[in-house]
C-alpha positions in Angstrom: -6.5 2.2 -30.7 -5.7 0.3 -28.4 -2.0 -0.7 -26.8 -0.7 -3.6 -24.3 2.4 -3.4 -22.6 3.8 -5.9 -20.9 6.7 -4.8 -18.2 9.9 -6.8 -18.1 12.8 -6.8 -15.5 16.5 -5.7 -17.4 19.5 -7.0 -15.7 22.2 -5.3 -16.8 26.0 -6.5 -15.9 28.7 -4.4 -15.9 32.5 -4.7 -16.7 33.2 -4.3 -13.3 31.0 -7.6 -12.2 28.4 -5.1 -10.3 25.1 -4.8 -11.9 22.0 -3.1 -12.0 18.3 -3.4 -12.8 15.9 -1.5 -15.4 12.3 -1.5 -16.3 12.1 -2.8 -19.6 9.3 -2.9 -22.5 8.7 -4.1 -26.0 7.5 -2.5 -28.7 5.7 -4.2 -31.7 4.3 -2.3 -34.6 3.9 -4.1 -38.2 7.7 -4.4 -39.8 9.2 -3.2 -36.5 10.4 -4.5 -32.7 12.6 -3.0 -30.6 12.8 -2.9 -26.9 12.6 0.2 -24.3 14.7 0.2 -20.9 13.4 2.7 -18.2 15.8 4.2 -15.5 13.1 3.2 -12.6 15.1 6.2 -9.9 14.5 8.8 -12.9 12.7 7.6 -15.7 15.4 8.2 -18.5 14.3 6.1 -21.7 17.3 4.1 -23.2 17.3 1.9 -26.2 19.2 -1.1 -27.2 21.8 1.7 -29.5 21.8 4.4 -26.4 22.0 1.9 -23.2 25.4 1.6 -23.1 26.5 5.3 -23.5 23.6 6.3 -21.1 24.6 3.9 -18.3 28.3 4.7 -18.8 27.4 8.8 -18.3 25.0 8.5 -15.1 27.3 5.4 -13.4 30.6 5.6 -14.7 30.8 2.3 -15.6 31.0 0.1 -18.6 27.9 -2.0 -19.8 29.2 -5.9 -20.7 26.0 -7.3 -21.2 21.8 -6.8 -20.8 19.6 -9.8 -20.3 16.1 -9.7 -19.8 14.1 -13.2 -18.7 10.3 -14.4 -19.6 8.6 -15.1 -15.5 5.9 -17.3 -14.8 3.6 -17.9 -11.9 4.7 -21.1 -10.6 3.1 -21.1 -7.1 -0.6 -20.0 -8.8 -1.3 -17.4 -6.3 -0.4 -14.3 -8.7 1.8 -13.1 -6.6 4.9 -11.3 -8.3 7.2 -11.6 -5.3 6.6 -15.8 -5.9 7.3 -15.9 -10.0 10.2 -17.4 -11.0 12.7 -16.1 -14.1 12.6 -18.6 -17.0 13.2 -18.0 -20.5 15.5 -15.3 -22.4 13.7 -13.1 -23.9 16.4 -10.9 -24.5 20.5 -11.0 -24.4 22.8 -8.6 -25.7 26.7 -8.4 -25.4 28.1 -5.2 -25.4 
């Protein structure tokens, strides 16, 4: 079997106004998708259900809202440092 993930950058604002960023992933098996956020300084695994409760234990702060954007190369040179954030893929009040 054989699995493709593609890696997505999470921005995640807090109540506060201060943010922070996490890896993020998408699952897709037949009758179920969900998404995976990744602590990138530790690796903790958070879900859509845990993200808030998680983020609120390590920082101390409250989540307001996660937002995760489609990129694309605009430049042609396949260079990530160049791709721009277009699309919502993902956005989720808390």
């Amino acid at each position: 079997m054989h699995f493709i993930f593609n890696a997505y950058f999470a921005a995640v604002t807090f109540t506060d106004g201060s943010g922070h960023a996490l890896v993020s992933f998408k699952s897709s098996s037949p009758g179920f998708t969900s998404w995976y956020f990744f602590e990138p300084q530790n690796n903790k695994l958070m879900t859509p259900e845990t993200i808030e409760q998680v983020l609120n234990r390590a920082m101390g702060k409250k989540v307001s809202e996660v937002n995760i954007y489609g990129y694309f190369d605009d430049a042609g040179d396949n260079d990530p440092a160049s791709w721009r954030f277009a699309y919502p893929l993902y956005i989720r009040k808390y």
